[in-house]
N, C-alpha and C positions, 0 to 999 in steps of 0.2 A: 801890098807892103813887102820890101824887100827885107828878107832875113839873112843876113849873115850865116854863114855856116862852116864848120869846120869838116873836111871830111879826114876820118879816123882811119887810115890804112890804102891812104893815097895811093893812086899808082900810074905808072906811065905805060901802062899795058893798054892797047885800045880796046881787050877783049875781057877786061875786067871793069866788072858793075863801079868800081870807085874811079875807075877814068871815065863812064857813062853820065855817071853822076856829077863830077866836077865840068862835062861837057854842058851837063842839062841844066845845072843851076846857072852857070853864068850865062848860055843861052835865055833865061827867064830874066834874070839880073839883078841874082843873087850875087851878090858879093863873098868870094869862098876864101877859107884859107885851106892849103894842103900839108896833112900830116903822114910823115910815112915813116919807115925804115931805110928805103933807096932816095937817092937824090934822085934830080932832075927837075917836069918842070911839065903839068898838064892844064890846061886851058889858059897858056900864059900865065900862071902862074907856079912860083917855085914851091918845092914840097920840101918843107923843115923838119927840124927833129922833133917828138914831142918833148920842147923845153921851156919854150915863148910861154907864158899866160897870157891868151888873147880876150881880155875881160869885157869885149862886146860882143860875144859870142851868142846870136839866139839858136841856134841848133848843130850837136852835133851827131855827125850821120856817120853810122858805125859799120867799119867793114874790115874790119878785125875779129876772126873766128874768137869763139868764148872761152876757148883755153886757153887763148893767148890776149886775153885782157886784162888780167891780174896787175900787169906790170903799168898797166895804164890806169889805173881808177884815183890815183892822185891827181894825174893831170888834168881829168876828166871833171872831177869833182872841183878841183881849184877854178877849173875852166869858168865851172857856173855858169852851163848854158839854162836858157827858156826848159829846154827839152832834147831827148836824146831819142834817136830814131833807131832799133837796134833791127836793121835791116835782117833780111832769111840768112841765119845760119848764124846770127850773130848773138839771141836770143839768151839771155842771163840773169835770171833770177835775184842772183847776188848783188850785181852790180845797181838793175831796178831798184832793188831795198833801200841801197846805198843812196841811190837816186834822190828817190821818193821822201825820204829822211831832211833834204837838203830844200825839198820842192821843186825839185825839174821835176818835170813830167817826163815818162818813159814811156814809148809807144815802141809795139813792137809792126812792126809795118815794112812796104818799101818805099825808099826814097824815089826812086823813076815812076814806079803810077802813082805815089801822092803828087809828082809833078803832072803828070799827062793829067792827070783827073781832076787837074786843079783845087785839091786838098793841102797842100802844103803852107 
């Protein structure tokens, strides 16, 4: 089953786990959207601001450090995914709560071996 996915802290770096990630989901065929701070533009796909509400969102995969997700948990929450994947380093109590309140599921895990493992 292909799941939509938003990734949270998009990047055009090739040496960063959310350009990995946007590499490995559409390689599976996942359909992604990317969210970032910088423009540009990683698995042919453009990375926007977080402003869109993408309301078929079944997962988003988090890679935006926890002090710096404060400013995001509206968008997150309106987003209304399935579930939030809050990858290593991303890990937030707060936001789970917030989660968990609404019924997304929060998993704290990584997105690159739930994909190699075929967990995802």
């Amino acid at each position: 089953m292909k799941k939509k996915t938003l990734i949270l802290g998009a990047s055009t770096n090739p040496e960063r786990y959310a350009y990995l990630a946007a590499q490995r989901l559409t390689q599976h065929g996942h359909p992604i959207v990317n969210v970032g701070i910088k423009s540009g533009e990683v698995a042919g796909v453009p990375i926007e601001q977080p402003e869109t509400i993408h309301p078929d969102i079944d997962t988003i995969t988090l890679y935006v450090g926890t002090a710096n997700q404060q400013a995001y948990y509206d968008y997150i929450l309106k987003t209304n995914p399935k579930r939030i994947i809050f990858n290593p380093g991303t890990e937030n109590p707060e936001l789970e709560a917030l989660a968990k309140e609404k019924g997304i599921e929060a998993i704290a895990a990584c997105t690159l071996v739930m994909l190699s493992t075929g967990q995802y």
